[in-house]
matplotlib code that plots the C-alpha trace (Angstrom):
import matplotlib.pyplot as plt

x = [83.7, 84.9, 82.1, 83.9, 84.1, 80.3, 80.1, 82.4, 80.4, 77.3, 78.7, 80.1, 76.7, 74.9, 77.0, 79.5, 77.3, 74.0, 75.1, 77.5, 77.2, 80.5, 79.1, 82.8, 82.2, 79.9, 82.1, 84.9, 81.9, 79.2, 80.4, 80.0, 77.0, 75.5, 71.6, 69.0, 66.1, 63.9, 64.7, 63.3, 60.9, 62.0, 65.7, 68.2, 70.3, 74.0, 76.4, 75.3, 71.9, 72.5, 74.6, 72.1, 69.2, 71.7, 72.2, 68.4, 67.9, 70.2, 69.6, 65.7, 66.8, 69.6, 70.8, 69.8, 71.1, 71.7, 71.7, 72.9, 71.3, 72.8, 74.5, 74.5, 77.0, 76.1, 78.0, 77.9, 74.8, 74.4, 71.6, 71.6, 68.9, 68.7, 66.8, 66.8, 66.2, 66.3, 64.2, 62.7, 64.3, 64.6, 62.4, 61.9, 59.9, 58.5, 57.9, 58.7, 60.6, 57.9, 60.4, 58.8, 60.5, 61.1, 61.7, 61.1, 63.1, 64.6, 65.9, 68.4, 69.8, 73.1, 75.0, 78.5, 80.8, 84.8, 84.6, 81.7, 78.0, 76.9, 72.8, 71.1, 67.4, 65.8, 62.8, 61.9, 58.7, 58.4, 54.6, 55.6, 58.0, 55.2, 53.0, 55.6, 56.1, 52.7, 52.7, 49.7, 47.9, 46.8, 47.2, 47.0, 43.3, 42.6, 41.4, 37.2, 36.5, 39.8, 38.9, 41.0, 40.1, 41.1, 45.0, 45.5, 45.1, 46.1, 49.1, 50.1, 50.9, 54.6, 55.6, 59.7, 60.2, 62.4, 64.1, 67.5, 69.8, 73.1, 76.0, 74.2, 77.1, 78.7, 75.8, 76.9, 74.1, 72.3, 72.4, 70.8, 67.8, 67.2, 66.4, 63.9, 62.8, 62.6, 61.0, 58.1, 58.4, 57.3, 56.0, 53.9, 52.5, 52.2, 52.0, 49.7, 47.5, 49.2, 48.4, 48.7, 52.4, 53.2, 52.9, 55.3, 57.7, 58.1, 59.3, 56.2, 58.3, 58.5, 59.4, 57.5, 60.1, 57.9, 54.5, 51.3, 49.7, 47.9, 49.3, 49.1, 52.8, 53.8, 52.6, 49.1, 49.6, 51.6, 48.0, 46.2, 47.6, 47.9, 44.2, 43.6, 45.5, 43.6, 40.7, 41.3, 43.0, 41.8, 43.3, 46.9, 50.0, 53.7, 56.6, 59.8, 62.8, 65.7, 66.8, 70.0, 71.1, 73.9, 74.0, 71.1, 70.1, 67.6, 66.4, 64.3, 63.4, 59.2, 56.4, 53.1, 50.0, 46.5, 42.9, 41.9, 38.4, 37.9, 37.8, 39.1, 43.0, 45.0, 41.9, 40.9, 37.2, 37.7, 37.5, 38.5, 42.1, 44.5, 48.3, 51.5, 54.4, 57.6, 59.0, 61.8, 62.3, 64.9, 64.6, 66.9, 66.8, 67.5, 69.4, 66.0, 65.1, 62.5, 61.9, 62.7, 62.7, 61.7, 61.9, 60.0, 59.5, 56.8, 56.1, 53.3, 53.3, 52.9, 50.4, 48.3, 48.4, 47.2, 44.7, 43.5, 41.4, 42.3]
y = [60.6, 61.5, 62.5, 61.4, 57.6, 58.3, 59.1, 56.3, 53.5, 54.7, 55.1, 51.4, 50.1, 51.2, 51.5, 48.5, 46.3, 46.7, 48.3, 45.2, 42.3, 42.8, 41.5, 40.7, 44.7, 43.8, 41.8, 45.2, 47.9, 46.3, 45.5, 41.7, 42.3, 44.7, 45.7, 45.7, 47.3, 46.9, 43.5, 41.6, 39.2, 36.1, 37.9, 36.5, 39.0, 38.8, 39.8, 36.3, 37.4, 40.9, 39.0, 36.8, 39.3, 41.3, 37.9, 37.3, 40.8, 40.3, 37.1, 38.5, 41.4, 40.6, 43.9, 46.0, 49.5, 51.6, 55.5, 56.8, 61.0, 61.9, 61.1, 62.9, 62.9, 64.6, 62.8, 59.5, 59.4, 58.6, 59.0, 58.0, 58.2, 56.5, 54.2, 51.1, 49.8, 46.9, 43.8, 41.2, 38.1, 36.3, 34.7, 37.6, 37.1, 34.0, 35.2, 33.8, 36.4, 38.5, 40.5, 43.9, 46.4, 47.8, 50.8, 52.5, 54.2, 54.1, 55.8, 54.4, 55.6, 53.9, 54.7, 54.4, 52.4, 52.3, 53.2, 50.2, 50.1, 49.2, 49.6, 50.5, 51.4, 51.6, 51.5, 51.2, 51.8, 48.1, 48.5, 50.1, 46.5, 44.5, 45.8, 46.3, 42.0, 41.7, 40.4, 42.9, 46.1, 49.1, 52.9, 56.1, 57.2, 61.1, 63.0, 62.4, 65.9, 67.8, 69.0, 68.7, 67.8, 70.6, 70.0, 68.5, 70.5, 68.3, 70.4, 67.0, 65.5, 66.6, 64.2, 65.2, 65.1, 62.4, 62.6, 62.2, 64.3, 63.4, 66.0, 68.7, 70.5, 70.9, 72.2, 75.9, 78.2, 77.5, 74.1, 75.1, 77.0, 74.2, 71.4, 74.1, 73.9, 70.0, 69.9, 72.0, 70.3, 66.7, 67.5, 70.4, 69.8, 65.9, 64.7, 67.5, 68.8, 72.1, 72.6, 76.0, 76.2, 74.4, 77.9, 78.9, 76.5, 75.3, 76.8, 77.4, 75.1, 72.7, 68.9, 65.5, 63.2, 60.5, 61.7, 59.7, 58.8, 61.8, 64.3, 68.0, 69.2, 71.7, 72.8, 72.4, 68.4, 68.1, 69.4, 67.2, 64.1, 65.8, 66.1, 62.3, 61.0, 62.5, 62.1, 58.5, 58.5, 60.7, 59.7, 60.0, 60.2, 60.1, 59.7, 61.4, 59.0, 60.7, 63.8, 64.1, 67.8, 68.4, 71.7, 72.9, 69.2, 67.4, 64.2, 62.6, 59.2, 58.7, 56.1, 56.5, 54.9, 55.0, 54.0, 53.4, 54.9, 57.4, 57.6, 55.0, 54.2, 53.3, 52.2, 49.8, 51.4, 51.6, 48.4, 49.7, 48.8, 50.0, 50.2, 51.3, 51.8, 52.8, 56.0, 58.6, 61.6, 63.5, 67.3, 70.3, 73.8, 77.0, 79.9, 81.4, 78.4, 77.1, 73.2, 72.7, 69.2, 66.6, 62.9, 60.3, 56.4, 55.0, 51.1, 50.9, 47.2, 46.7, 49.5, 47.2, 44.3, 45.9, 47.6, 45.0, 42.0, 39.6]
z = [-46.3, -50.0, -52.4, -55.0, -53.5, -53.0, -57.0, -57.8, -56.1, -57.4, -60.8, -61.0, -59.5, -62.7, -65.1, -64.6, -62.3, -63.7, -67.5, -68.0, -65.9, -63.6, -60.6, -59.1, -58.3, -55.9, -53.7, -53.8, -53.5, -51.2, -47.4, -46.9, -44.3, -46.7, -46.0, -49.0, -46.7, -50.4, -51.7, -54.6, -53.5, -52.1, -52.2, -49.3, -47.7, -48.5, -51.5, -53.2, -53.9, -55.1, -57.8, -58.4, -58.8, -61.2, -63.0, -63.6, -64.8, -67.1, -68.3, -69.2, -71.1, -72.7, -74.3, -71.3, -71.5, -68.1, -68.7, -65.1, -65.6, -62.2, -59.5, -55.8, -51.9, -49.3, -45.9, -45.9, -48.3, -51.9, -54.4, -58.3, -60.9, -63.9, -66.6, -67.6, -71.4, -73.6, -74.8, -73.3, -74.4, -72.0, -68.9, -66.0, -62.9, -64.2, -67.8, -70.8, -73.9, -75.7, -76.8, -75.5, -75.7, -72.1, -70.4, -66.5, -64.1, -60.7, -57.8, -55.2, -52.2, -50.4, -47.4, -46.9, -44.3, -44.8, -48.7, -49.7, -49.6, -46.7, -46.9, -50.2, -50.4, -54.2, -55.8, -59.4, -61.7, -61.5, -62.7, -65.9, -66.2, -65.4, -68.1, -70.8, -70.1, -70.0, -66.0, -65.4, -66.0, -64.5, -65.1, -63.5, -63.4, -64.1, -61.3, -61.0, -60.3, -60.6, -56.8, -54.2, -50.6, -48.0, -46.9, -43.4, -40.6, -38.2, -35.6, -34.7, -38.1, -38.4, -41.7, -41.4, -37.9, -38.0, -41.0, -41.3, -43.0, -43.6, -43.5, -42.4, -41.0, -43.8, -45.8, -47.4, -47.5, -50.7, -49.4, -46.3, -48.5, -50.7, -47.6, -46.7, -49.9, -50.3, -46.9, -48.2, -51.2, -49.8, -46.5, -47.1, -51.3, -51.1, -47.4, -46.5, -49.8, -49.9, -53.5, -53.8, -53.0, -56.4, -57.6, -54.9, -55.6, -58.8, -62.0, -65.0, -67.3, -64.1, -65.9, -64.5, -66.0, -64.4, -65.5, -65.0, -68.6, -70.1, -67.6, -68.4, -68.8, -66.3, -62.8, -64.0, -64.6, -60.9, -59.5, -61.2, -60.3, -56.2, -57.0, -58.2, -55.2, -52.5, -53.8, -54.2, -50.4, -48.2, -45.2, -46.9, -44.7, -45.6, -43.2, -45.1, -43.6, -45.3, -47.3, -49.4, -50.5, -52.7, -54.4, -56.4, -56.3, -53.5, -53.0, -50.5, -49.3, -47.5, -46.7, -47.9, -45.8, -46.7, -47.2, -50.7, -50.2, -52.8, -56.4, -58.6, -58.3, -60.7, -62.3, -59.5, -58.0, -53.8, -51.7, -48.7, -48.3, -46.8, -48.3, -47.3, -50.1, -50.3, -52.8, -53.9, -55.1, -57.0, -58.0, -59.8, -58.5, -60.3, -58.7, -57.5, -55.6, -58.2, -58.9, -62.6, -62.9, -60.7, -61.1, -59.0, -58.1, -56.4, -55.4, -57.4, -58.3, -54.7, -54.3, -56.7, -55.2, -51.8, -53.1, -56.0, -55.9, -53.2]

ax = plt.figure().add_subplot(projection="3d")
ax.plot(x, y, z, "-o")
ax.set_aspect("equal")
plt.show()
């Protein structure tokens, strides 16, 4: 599989399909059996609806802007990152124009079959959109104590056992340190509490392009919201499904389950209930290995409904 037809796909999706409206792209890009595995709600499979889901975005923020920051190919896998911004002018999920300004992120992931798109997995900081249109609220919480609960210590929990990891073969050498690195990254720092390592394996300057509100800059911050989340759910697990490695540049795909049984989260005190969301992540290495900036997306809008009043 060419990278570049990998880059060019991904390219078109945001900039021409999403940036512009050309949604005849997504009958030449997307294979006609195509597979959103993270649909919009109430979405149909099929080419039909992925026009039609571009259509409504675009019809509720008129002067929506796509900045695509990077795009990645590694075998038949693809990853871009970018943002989304404009004005609400127009009714979205349901909501009439308050002309908010509005503003998140997203993350999506695609694999490729005979040069088109043939599944696509993506999530978006669709809780940030919700608030900015004034749908609902609800923010990151601090950490209550700033302590974090002793890591897992469970021999059988093994979050990356099964994740896939597409071209490996080809993988040069730095390639082959920086899955190592985006293993400990994900499986060992967030899926198991391994705080400490942030010292290990980030740069000082680190960069939380996705920070929660109020975050500390740095690696500093990163702990603080590790510390937040455990505390909130303490029986925290993660299931990493995917990593994508192209040069100094990682990404991975995971599942979070839990029991919101802890502190407060997202502001909502603990009822008890369990969740299970969907996220992404995106990171930059230096030449000594270090995480300089990471970017993130997390299904927070559904995390509140689970986890909010019934």
């Amino acid at each position: 599989m060419s990278r570049e037809v990998t880059r060019r796909l991904l390219r078109e999706q945001i900039e021409d399909v999403w940036g512009t409206g050309r949604t005849d792209l997504v009958d030449a890009n997307y294979t006609p059996d195509v597979i959103d595995h993270m649909p919009v709600a109430g979405q149909p499979p099929g080419l039909k609806a992925l026009k039609q889901v571009v259509t409504d975005f675009r019809r509720g923020i008129a002067d929506m802007r796509m900045d695509l920051h990077h795009v990645m190919a590694a075998g038949d896998f693809g990853v871009d990152l970018w943002t989304l911004s404009g004005t609400h002018t127009g009714e979205l999920f349901g909501q009439p124009s308050t002309g908010a300004a509005v503003r998140f992120s997203g993350i999506d992931m695609v694999r490729i079959r005979e040069e088109k798109i043939a599944e696509l997995w993506h999530v978006e900081e669709m809780a940030h959109l919700a608030q900015q249109i004034g749908l609902q609220s609800g923010e990151f919480g601090a950490p209550v104590s700033g302590v974090i609960p002793p890591p897992s210590t469970d021999i059988e929990y093994r979050p990356g056992a099964n994740a896939f990891v597409p071209g490996i073969d080809d993988f040069s050498e730095k390639e082959r340190r920086n899955l190592a690195v985006a293993r400990r990254h994900i499986e060992e720092i967030w899926a198991k509490g391994r705080s400490e390592l942030c010292w290990e394996l980030y740069h000082p300057d680190a960069i939380d392009h996705n920070p929660a509100p109020d975050q500390r800059p740095g690696i500093e911050g990163i702990i603080d919201v590790l510390g937040w989340l455990r505390e909130a759910v303490p029986d925290l697990r993660m299931e990493i499904q995917c990593y994508v490695i192209e040069g100094d540049w990682i990404a991975d795909r995971w599942v979070m389950t839990g029991t919101h049984s802890g502190a407060p989260l997202m502001g909502i005190p603990a009822q008890g209930r369990t969740f299970r969301i969907n996220g992404m992540d995106v990171a930059r290495l230096d030449e000594a290995a270090l995480i300089t900036d990471i970017w993130h997306c997390e299904e927070f809008a559904s995390l509140l409904s689970q986890i909010g009043p019934q």
